[in-house]
C-alpha positions in Angstrom: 0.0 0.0 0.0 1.8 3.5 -0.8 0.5 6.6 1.3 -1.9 7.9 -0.4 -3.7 4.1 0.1 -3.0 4.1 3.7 -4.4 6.5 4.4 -7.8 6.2 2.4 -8.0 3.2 4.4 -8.2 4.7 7.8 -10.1 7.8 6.6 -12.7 4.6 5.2 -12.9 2.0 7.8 -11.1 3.5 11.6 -13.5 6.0 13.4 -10.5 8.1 14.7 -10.1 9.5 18.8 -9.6 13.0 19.0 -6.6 14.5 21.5 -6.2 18.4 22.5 -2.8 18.4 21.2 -2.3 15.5 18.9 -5.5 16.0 16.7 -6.8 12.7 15.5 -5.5 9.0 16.2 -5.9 6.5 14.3 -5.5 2.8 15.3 -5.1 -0.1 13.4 -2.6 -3.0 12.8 0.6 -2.9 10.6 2.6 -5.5 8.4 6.2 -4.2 7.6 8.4 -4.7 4.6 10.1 -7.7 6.6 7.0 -9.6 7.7 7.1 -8.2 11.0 3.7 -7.3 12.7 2.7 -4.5 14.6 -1.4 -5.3 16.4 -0.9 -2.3 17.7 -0.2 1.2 15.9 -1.4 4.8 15.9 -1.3 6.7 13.1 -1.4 11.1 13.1 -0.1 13.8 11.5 2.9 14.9 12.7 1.9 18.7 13.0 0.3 19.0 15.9 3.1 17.5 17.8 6.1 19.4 15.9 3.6 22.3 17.0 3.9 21.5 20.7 7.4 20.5 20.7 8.4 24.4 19.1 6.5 25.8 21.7 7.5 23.9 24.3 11.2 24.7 23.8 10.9 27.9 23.3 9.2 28.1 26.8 12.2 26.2 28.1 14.6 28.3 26.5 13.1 31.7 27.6 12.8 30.2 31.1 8.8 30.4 31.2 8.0 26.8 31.7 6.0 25.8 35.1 8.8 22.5 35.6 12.4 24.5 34.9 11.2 27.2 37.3 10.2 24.7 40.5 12.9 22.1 39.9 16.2 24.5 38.5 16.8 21.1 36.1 18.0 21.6 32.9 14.0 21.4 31.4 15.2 22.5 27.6 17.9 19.7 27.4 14.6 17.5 28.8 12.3 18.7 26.3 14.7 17.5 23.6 15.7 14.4 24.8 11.3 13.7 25.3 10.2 14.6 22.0 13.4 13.3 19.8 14.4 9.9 22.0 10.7 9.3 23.6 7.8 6.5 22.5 8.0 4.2 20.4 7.8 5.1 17.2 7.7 3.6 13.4 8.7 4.9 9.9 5.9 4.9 7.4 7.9 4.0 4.5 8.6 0.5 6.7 4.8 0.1 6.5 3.6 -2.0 3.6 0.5 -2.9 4.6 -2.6 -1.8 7.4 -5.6 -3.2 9.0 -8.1 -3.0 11.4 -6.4 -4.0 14.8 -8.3 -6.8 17.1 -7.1 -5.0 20.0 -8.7 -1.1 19.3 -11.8 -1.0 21.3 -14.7 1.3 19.2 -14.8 4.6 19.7 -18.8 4.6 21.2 -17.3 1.4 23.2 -14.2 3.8 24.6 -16.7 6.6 25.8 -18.6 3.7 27.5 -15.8 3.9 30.0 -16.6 6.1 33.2 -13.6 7.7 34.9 -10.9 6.5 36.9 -12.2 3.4 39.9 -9.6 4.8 42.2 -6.1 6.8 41.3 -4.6 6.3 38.4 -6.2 2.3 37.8 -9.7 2.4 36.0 -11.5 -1.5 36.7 -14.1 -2.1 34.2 -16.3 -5.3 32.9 -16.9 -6.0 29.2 -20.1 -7.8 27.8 -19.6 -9.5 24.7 -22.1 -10.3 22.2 -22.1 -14.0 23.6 -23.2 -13.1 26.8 -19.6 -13.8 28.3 -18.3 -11.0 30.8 -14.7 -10.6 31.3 -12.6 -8.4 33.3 -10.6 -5.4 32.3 -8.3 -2.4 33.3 -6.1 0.0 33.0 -3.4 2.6 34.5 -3.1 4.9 31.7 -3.9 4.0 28.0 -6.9 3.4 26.6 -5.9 3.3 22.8 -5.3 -0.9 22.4 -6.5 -3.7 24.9 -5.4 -7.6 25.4 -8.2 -9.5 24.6 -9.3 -12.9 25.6 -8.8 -15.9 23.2 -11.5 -16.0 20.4 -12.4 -12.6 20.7 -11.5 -8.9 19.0 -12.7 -5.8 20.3 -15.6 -5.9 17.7 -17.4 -8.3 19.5 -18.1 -6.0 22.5 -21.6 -5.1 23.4 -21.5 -3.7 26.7 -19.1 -1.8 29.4 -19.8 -2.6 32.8 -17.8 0.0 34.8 -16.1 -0.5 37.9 -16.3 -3.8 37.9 -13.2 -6.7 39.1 -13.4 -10.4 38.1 -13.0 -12.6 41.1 -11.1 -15.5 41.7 -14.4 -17.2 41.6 -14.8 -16.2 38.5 -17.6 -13.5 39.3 -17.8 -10.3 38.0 -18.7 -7.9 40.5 -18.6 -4.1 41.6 -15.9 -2.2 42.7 -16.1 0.7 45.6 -15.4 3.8 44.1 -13.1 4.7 44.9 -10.8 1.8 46.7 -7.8 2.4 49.1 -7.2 -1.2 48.8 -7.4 -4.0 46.1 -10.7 -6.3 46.8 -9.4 -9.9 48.8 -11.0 -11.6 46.3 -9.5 -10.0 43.3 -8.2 -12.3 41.0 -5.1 -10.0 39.2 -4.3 -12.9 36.4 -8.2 -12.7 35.2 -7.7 -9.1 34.4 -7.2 -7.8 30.5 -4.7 -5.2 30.4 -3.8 -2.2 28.3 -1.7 -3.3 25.2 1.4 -0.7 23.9 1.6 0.2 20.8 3.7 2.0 18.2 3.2 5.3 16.8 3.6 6.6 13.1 3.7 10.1 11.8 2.0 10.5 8.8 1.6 13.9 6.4 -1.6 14.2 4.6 -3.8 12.3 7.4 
């Protein structure tokens, strides 16, 4: 696939999540020009973050920023190193091929999702179109799940929030918030975020 086809094919068939300062994401899975593959990728244009990181530095280098004025670190040589060494990233023209990724939850499936279940860890139970409930959460990122054998994120019908799987096997409600992890909790029974690779890409 060149480009141009790449990116008719997200435009097409990947309902994209929208960020303040990186516009619109894209995820999907990748094949490269090796045979390697990637479940897990975001595609974006790359202006929005080149945006960022100008003003950024120039924040650091005119001493304005909130962190070089509270910690006296060297915050410009920081901002360099984050948005030049940082994330993992791929090159597009390693990409030969895309699809849709079995591990991107939908977008009206993501906005299902209510808030954190306690600082920084959001607990949550998913409803598949079997009937089958399974247990999932998260610290951070939301963009790409693990899911459980036989299933892709399509076959979601329903998010159960703030919800734990047991080591009964029973889904059931967490407090909200917790100061401490259920007895019960079964930690192995829980789906996880999944990382993922980014790509810059002009013209998306």
């Amino acid at each position: 696939m060149k480009n141009t086809e790449i990116i008719q094919f997200l435009k097409d068939n990947i309902e994209p999540l929208e960020r303040e300062f990186e516009g619109k994401l894209y995820r999907c899975s990748a094949h490269l020009k090796d045979g390697t593959y990637l479940p897990c990728v975001v595609f974006q244009n790359p202006e929005p973050t080149v945006n960022r990181a100008i003003k950024r530095l120039k924040e650091e280098r005119t001493g304005k920023s909130i962190f070089a004025k509270s910690s006296g670190v060297d915050g410009y040589r920081d901002m360099v190193k984050l948005y030049t060494t940082g994330g993992n990233k791929v090159n597009e023209y390693d990409i030969v091929r895309v699809e849709i990724s079995p591990f991107a939850f939908p977008k009206n499936i993501l906005s299902a999702i209510r808030g954190e279940t306690t600082m920084s860890w959001t607990g949550f139970g998913v409803k598949m179109k079997d009937g089958k409930e399974f247990g999932f959460g998260t610290s951070f990122l939301f963009e790409f799940f693990q899911m459980p054998d036989g299933y892709v994120a399509n076959d979601i019908d329903e998010i159960l929030n703030h919800r734990y799987m047991s080591i009964s096997g029973e889904l059931k409600e967490h407090k909200v918030p917790f100061m401490e992890w259920p007895n019960d909790y079964d930690e192995k029974a829980i789906y996880r975020e999944r990382q993922y690779f980014k790509c810059y890409l002009e013209g998306i």
